[in-house]
Each structure stands twice: as structure tokens, then as C-alpha cells.
N, C-alpha and C positions, 0 to 999 in steps of 0.2 A: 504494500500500500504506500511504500515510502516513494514509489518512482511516480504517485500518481498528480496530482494541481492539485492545491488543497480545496477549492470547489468541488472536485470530485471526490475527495475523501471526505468530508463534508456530508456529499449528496450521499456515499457509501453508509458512512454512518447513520443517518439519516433513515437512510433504507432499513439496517439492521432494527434501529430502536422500535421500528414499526411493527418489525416480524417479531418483536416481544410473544409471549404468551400471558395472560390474562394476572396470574398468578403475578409473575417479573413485573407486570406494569403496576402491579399493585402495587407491591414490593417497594418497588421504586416510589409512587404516591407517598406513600406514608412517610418513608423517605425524607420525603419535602418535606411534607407535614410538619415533621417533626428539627427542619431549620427555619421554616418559617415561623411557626407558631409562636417561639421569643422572640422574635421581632416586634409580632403586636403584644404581646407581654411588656415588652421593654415598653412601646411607647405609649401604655397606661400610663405607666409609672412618671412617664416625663411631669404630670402637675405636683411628684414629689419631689424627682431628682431631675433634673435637666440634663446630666452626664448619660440619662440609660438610652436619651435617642442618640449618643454617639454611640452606643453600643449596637442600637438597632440599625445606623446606618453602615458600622461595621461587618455584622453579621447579614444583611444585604446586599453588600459589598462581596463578601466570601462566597454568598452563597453559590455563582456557578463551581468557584474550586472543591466545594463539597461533595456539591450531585452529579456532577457531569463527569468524575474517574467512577463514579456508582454506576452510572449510566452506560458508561463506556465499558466497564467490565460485565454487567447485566447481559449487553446487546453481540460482545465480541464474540459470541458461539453463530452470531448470526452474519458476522462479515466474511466466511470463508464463501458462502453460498455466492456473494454478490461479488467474489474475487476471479471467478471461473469466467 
């Protein structure tokens, strides 16, 4: 996959995360769930501490470097199909 554009790898990956199965996409969901959900946590809290919406804009910030090596490892049974 290393010799290919990265639009195409991309588009490869892309393709893989689709052919997920129901289970993996869940999987993945909750995932999320569970980096999103302190975020709006944190930004309750901003009418006490004002410091937790940097926390929240932190951990929004992060959030692709969290899901997307999950993702990417989830979907990678599905890139040899689209390598052929």
C-alpha cells in the first residue's frame, strides 16, 4: 500500500472500514462514545472551572489520534481484499 497516492490509500481505507461487520462497527461506536462523552463532561463543569474547557478542547483535539489507529486496526483484515 506504500507505493500507492495517498488518495488512494485513503479511498482503500475507506473501503475497508465499510466492509466492517456489525459487531467491529459497534465496537468501534462505543469507542467514540467513550472519548467523546468527557468532553461534554468537561464542558458542564466550565460554570465551575474554566481550565476543564481546555481540557475539553484538548481531548477534541486528540480525538482523531485515539480512534482512527482503532479504526485502522478494526478495518486492516479488510485491506488485503481491496489490494488484489
Amino acid at each position: 500500500m506504500a507505493d500507492k497516492p495517498l488518495t488512494e490509500r485513503m479511498a482503500l481505507l475507506e473501503d475497508a472500514a465499510k466492509k466492517m461487520t456489525v459487531p467491529e462497527k459497534t465496537l468501534l461506536n462505543v469507542l467514540k462514545l467513550l472519548v467523546i462523552v468527557p468532553v461534554f463532561a468537561l464542558i458542564l463543569q466550565v460554570t465551575n472551572n474554566w481550565f476543564s474547557l481546555a481540557w475539553a478542547a484538548l481531548i477534541f483535539l486528540l480525538y482523531p489520534i485515539f480512534v482512527k489507529p482503532i479504526q485502522y486496526s478494526l478495518s486492516a483484515k479488510y485491506l488485503k481484499d481491496n489490494n488484489k
